[in-house]
C-alpha positions as CSV (number, residue, x, y, z in Angstrom):
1,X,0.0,0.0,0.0
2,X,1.0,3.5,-0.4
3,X,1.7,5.9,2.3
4,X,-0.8,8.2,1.7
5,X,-3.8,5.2,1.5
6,X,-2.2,4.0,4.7
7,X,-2.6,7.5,6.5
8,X,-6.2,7.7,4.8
9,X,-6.9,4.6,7.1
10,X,-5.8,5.4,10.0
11,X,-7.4,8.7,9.7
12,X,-10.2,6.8,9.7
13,X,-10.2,4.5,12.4
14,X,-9.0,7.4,14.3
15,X,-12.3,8.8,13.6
16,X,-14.3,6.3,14.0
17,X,-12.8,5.2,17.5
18,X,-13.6,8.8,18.7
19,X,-17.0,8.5,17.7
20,X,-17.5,5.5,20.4
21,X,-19.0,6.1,23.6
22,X,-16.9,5.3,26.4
23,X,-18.3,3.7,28.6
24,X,-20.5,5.2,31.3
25,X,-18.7,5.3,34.8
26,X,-20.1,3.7,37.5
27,X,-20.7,5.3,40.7
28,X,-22.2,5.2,44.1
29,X,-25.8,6.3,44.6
30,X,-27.8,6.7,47.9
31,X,-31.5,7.8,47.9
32,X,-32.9,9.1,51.0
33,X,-36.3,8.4,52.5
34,X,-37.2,12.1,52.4
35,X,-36.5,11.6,48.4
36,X,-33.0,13.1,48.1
37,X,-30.3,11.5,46.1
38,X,-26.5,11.6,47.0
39,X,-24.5,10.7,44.0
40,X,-20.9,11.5,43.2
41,X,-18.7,10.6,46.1
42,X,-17.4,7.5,47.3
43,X,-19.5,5.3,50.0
44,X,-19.3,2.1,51.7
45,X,-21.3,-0.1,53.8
46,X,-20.4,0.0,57.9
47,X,-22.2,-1.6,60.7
48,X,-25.7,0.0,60.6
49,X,-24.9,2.6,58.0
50,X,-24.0,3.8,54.5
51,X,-20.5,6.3,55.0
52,X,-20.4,9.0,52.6
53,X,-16.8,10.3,51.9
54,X,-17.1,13.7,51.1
55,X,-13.7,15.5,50.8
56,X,-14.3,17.6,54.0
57,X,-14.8,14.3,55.8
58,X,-17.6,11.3,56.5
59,X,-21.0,11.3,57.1
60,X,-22.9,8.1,58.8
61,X,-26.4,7.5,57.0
62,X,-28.3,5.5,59.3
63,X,-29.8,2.3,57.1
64,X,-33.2,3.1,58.6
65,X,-33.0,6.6,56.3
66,X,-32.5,4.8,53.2
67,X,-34.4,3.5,50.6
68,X,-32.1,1.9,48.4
69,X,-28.0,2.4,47.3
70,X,-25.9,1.0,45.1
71,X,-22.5,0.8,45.8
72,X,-19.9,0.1,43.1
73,X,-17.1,-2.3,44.0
């Protein structure tokens, strides 16, 4: 193949790849039981709680306020 055709190509998987979606990143998600969300910072399960990791420091969600979570990993 010539150069050029070659550079044709992989101008165009070059495109193409950029036109892919990356994949969605997962994250945690709490909803309250007043209706609130909390999404965007990391969370773990402990004891009776959910701990929200906010960069200021944690916060201890008592299970009986929640309604449902989904924690990744």
């Amino acid at each position: 193949m010539r150069p050029s055709v070659l550079a044709f190509a992989a101008g165009i998987v070059t495109a193409l790849a950029a036109t892919v979606p990356a994949a969605p990143a997962r994250a945690d998600l709490l909803q309250l039981d007043d209706g609130r969300w909390v999404e965007g910072v990391k969370m773990r399960v402990e004891g009776e709680g959910i701990v929200v990791q906010y960069k200021a420091g944690e916060v201890l969600v008592p299970l009986a306020r929640v309604v449902d979570y989904v924690i990744d990993g």
